[in-house]
Kinemage of the C-alpha trace (Angstrom):
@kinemage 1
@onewidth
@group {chain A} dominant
@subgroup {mainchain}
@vectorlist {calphas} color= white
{ca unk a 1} P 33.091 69.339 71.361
{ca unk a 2} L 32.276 67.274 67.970
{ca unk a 3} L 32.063 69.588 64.752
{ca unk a 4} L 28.975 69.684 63.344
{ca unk a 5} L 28.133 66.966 60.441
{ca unk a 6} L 28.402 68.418 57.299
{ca unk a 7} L 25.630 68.060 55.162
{ca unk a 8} L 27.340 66.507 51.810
{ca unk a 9} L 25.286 66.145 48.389
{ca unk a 10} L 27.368 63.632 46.090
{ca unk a 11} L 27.459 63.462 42.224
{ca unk a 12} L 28.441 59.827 40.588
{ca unk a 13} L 27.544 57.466 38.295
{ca unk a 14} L 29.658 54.211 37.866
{ca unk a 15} L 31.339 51.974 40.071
{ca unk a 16} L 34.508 54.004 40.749
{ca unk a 17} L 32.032 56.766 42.487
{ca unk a 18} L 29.527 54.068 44.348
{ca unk a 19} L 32.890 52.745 46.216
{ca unk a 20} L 33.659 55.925 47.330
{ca unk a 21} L 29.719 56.676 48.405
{ca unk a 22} L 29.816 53.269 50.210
{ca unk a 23} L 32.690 54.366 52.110
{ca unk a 24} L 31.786 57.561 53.312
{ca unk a 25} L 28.663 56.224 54.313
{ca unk a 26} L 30.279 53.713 56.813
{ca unk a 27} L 32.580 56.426 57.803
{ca unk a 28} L 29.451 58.183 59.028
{ca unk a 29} L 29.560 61.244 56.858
{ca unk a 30} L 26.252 62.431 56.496
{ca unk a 31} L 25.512 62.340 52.892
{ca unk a 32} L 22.523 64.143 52.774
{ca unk a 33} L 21.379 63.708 48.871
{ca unk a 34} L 22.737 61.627 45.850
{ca unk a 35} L 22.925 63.357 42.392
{ca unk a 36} L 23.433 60.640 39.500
{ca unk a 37} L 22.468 59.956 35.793
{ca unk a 38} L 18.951 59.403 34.449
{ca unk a 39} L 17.868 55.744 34.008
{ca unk a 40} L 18.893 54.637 30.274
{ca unk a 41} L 18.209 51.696 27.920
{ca unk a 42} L 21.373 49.225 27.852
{ca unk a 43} L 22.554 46.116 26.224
{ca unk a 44} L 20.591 44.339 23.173
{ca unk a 45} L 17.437 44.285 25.044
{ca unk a 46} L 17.223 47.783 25.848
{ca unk a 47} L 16.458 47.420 29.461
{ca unk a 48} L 16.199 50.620 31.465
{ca unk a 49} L 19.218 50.691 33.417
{ca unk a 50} L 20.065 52.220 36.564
{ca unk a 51} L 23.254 53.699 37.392
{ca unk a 52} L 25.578 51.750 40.270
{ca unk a 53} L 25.405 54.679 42.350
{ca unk a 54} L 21.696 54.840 41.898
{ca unk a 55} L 21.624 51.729 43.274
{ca unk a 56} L 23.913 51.973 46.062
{ca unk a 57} L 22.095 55.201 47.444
{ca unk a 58} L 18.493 52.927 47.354
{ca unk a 59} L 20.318 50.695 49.320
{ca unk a 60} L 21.157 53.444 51.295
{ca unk a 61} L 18.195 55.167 51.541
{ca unk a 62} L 19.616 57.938 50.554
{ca unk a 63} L 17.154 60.761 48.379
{ca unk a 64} L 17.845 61.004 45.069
{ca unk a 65} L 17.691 63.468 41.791
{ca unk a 66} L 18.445 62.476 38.532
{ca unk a 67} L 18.263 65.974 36.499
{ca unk a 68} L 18.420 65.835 32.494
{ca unk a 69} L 19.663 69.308 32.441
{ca unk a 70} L 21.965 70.768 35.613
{ca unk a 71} L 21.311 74.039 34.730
{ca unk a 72} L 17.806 73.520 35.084
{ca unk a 73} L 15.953 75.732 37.823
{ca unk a 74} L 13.761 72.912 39.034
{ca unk a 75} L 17.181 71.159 39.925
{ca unk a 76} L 19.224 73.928 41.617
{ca unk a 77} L 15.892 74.882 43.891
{ca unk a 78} L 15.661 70.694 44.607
{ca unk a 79} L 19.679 70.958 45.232
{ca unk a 80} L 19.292 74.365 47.533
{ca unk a 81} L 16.251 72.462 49.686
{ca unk a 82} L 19.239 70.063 51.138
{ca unk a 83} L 21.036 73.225 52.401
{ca unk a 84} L 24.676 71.278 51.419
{ca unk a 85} L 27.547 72.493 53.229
{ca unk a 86} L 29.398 70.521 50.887
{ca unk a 87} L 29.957 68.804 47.220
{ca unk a 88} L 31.147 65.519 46.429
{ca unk a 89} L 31.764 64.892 42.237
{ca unk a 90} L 33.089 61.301 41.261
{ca unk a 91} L 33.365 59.987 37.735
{ca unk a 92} L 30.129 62.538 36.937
{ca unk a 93} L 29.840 64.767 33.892
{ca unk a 94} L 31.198 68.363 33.953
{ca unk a 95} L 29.088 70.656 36.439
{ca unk a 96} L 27.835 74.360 35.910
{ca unk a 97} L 29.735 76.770 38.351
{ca unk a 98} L 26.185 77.391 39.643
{ca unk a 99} L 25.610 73.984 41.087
{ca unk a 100} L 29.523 73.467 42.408
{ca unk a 101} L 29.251 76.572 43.833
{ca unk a 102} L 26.295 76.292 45.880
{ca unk a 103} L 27.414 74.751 48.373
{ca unk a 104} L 28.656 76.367 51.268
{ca unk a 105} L 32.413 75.302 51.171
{ca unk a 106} L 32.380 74.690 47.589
{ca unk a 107} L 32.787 71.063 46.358
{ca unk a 108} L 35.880 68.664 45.754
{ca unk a 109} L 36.607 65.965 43.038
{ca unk a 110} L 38.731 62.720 43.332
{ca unk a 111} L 40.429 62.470 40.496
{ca unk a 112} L 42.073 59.326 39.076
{ca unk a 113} L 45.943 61.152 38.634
{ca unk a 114} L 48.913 62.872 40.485
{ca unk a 115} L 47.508 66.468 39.163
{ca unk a 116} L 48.644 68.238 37.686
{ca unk a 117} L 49.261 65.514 35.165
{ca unk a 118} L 46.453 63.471 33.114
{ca unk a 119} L 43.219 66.227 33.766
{ca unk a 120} L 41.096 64.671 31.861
{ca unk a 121} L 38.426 62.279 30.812
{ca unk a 122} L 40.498 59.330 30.963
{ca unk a 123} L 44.147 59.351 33.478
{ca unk a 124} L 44.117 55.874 34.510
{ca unk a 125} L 43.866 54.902 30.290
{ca unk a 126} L 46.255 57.251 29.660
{ca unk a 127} L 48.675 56.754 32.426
{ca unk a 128} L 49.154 52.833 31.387
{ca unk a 129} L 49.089 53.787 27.332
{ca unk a 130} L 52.251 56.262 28.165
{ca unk a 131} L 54.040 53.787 30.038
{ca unk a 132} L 54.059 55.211 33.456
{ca unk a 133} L 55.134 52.858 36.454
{ca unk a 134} L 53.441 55.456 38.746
{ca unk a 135} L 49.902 57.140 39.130
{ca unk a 136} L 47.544 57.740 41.665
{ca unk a 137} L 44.728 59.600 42.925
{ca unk a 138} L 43.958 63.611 43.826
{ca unk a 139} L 40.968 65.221 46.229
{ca unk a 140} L 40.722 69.117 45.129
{ca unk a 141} L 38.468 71.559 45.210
{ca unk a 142} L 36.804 72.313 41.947
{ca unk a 143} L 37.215 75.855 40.365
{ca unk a 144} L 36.002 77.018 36.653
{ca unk a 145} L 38.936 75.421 34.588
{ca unk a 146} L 38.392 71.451 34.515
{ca unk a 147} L 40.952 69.639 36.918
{ca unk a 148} L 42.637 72.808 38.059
{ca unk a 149} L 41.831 73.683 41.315
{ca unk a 150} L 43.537 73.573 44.777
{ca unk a 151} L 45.086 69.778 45.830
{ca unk a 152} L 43.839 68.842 49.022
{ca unk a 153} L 45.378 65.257 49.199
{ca unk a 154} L 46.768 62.969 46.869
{ca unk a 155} L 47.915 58.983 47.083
{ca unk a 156} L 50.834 57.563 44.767
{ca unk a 157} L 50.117 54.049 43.355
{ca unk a 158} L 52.777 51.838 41.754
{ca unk a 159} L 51.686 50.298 38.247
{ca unk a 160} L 52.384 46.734 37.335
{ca unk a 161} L 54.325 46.052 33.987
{ca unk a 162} L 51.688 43.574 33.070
{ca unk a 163} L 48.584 45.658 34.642
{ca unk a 164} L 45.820 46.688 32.563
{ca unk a 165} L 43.829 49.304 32.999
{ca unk a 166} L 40.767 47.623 34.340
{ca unk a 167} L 42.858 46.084 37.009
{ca unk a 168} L 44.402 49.400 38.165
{ca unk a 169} L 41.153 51.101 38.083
{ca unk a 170} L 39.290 48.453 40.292
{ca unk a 171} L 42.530 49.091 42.571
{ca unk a 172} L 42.408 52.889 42.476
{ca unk a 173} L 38.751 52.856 43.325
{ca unk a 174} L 39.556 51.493 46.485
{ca unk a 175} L 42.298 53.790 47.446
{ca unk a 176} L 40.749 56.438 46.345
{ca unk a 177} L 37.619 55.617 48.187
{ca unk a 178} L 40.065 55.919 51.575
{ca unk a 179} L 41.726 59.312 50.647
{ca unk a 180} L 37.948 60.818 49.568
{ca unk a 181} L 36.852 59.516 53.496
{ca unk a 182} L 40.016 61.103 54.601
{ca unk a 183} L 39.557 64.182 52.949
{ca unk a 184} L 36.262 64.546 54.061
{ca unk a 185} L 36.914 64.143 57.579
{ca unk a 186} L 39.895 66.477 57.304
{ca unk a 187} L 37.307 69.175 56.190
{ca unk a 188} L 34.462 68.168 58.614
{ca unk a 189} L 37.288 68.737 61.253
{ca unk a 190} L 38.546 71.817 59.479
{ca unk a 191} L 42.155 70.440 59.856
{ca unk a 192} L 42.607 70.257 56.266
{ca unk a 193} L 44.996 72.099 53.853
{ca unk a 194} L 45.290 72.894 50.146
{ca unk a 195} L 47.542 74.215 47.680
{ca unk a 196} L 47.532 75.598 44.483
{ca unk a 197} L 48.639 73.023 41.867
{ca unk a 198} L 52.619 73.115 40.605
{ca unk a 199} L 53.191 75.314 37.459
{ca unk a 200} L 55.092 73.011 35.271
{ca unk a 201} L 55.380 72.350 31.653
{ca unk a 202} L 54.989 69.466 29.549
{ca unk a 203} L 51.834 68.869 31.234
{ca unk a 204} L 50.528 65.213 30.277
{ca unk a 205} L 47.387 65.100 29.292
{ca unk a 206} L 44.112 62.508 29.093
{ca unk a 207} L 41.458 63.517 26.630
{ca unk a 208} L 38.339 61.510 25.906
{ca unk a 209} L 39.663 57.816 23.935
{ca unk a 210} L 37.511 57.876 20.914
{ca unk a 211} L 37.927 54.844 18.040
{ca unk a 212} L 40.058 55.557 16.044
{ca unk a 213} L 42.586 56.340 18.954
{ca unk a 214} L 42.209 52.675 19.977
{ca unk a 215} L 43.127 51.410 16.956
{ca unk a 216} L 46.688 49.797 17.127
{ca unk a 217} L 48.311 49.267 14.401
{ca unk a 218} L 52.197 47.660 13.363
{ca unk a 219} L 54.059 51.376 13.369
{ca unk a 220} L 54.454 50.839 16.555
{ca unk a 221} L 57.303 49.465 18.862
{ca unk a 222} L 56.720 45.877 20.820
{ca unk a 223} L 56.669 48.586 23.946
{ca unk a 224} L 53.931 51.145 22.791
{ca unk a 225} L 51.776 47.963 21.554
{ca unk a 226} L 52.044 46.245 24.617
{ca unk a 227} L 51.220 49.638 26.258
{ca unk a 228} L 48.572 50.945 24.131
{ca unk a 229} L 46.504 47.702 24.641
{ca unk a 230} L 46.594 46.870 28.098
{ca unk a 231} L 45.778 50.438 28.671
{ca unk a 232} L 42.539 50.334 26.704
{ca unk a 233} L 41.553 46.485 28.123
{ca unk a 234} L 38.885 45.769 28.535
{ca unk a 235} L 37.244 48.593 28.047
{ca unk a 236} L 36.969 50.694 25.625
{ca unk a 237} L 39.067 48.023 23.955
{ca unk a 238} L 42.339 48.621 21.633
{ca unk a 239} L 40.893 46.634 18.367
{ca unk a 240} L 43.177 46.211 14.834
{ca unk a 241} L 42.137 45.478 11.242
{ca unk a 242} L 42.400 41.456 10.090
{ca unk a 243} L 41.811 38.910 7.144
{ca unk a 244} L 38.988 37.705 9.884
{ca unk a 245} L 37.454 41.129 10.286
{ca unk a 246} L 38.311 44.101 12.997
{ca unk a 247} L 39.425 41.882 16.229
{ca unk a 248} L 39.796 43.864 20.148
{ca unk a 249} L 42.935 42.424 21.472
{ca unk a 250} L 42.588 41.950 25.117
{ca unk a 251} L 45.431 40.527 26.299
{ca unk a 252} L 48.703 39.310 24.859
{ca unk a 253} L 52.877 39.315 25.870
{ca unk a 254} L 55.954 40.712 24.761
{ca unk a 255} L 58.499 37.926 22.832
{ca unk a 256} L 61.668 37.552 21.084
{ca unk a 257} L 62.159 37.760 17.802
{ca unk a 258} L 60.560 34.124 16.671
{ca unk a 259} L 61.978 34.815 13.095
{ca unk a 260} L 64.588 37.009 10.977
{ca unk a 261} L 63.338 40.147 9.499
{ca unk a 262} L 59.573 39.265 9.205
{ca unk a 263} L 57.201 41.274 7.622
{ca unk a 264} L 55.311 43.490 10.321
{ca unk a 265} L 51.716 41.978 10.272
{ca unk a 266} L 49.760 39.368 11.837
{ca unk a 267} L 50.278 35.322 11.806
{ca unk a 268} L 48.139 32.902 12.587
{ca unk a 269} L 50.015 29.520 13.050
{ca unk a 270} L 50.137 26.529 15.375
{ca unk a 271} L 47.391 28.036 17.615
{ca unk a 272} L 49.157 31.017 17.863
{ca unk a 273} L 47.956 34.642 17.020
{ca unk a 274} L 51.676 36.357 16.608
{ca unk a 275} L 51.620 40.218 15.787
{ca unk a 276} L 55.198 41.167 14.027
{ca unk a 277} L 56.358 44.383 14.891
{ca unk a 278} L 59.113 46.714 13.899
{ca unk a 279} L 61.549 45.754 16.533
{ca unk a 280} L 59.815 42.395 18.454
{ca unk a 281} L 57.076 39.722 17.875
{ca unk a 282} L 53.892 40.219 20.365
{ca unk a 283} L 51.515 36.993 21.214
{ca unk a 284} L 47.859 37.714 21.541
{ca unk a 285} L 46.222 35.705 24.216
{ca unk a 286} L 42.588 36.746 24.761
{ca unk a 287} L 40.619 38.506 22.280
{ca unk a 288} L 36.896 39.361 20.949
{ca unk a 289} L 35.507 39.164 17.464
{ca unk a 290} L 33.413 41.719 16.390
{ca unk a 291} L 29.607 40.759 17.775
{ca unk a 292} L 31.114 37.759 19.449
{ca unk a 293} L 32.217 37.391 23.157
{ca unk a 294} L 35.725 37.503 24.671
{ca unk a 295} L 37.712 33.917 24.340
{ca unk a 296} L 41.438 32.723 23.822
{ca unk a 297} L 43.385 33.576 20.654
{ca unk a 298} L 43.685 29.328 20.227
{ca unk a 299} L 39.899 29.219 20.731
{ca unk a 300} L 39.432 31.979 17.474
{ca unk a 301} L 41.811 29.985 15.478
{ca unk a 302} L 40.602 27.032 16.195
{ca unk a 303} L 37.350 28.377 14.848
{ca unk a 304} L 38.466 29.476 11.813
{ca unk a 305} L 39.448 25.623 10.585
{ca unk a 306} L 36.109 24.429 10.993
């Protein structure tokens, strides 16, 4: 005999969440309400913007609520009316224990790490900024402590030496799209399992990226540059001070030393944007100005002979 559908309410906002949402829908989950971010103004224009997973639940036709305040009564009584056995939360702020808990069998996260390492705000930026060659993704049930709670499934994903972290993120959306579907149908089949998370130490960690984090600057080695800035591209950007003004570096490579003992700094010769660093020279090879779009490092210096 077929178990019952479970009636799932899921939380999102961006991309990363609307690929999962897509998925379970085609999976033929019944998703029974979507719970995302109010409409805001965006770009120079100010045009009321919907969220991506706003949009992908119209397309749906799945019901919607877009609450200001979570903690709201009006919300948890318009939650409690879609009697959820279960809750979905993807890339969605932090929830109050009274709307995670109201669901019947609680509610589970995908998170963009191997927990117990990188809880956080941002694991895939951080993952790439420390260097790792390995991440992945996590299902677990949420508990009061952020990113704590029992593992239900997890999926390792190799990271490329060149990868930055808007091309693992569009590739960990996808994967993790297939383990949330998986999870889900574990639990919908109640053949599912979880586990407390290991106790280890030297837990790495993935606060919020705030500016002056993403600044880069010529302390560091040809490895932690080269790090640190494909692991903010390109977004929110690793950016560095200039005669030209504050410039986000968007993509560059590692070189050989092009010169003996050079003064750590930036050069701007033969259509070439070379940073010198303490132990190795670093090429810049896309870029944006400040209030100008993204281009080629030859592009910007060619602009700045005319």
């Amino acid at each position: 005999m077929p178990a019952t559908p479970l009636r799932i309410i899921f939380f999102g906002t961006p991309d990363f969440a609307s690929a999962s949402l897509e998925a379970m829908v085609a999976a033929g989950l019944n998703v029974v309400c979507v719970v995302t971010a109010v409409d805001k103004p965006a770009g120079r224009g100010q045009k009321i913007t919907e969220s991506s997973v706003k949009k992908t639940a119209l397309a749906l036709k799945i019901p919607i609520l877009q609450p200001a305040n979570l903690k709201s009564i009006e919300f948890s009584e318009s939650m409690r009316a879609f009697q959820p056995d279960l809750g979905v939360v993807i890339a969605f702020r932090m929830l109050p224990q009274i709307v995670w808990s109201m669901p019947r069998l609680g509610t589970i996260n995908l998170h963009g790490s191997l927990l117990p390492n990188y809880r956080g705000a941002a694991p895939i930026h951080h993952a790439i900024i420390n260097g790792e060659t390995k991440t992945g993704v996590t299902t677990f049930f949420l508990k009061h402590e952020i990113d704590t709670g029992d593992i239900i499934s997890s999926a390792e994903i190799s990271v490329g030496e060149e990868e930055t972290v808007g091309e693992l993120h569009d590739r960990m959306m996808v994967i993790g799209a297939t383990l949330m579907v998986d999870t889900l149908q574990k639990i919908q089949h109640n053949v599912h399992q979880s586990h407390p998370q290991p106790d280890i130490t030297n837990i790495k960690s993935a606060p919020k990226l705030n500016r002056d984090f993403c600044e880069l600057n010529f302390e560091l080695s040809q490895q932690e540059f080269h790090n640190k800035l494909r692991g903010l591209s390109p977004s929110p950007g690793a950016w560095i001070k200039t005669i030209h003004g504050e410039i986000k570096l968007l993509r560059g490579k590692r070189l050989l030393r092009l010169e003996k003992n050079p003064a750590v700094g930036i050069a701007f010769s033969q259509k070439r944007m070379i940073v010198h660093l303490r132990d190795g020279d670093y090429e810049i090879l896309e870029l944006q100005p400040s209030g100008k779009p993204k281009m080629l490092a030859r592009d910007f210096i060619n602009g700045l002979k005319k």
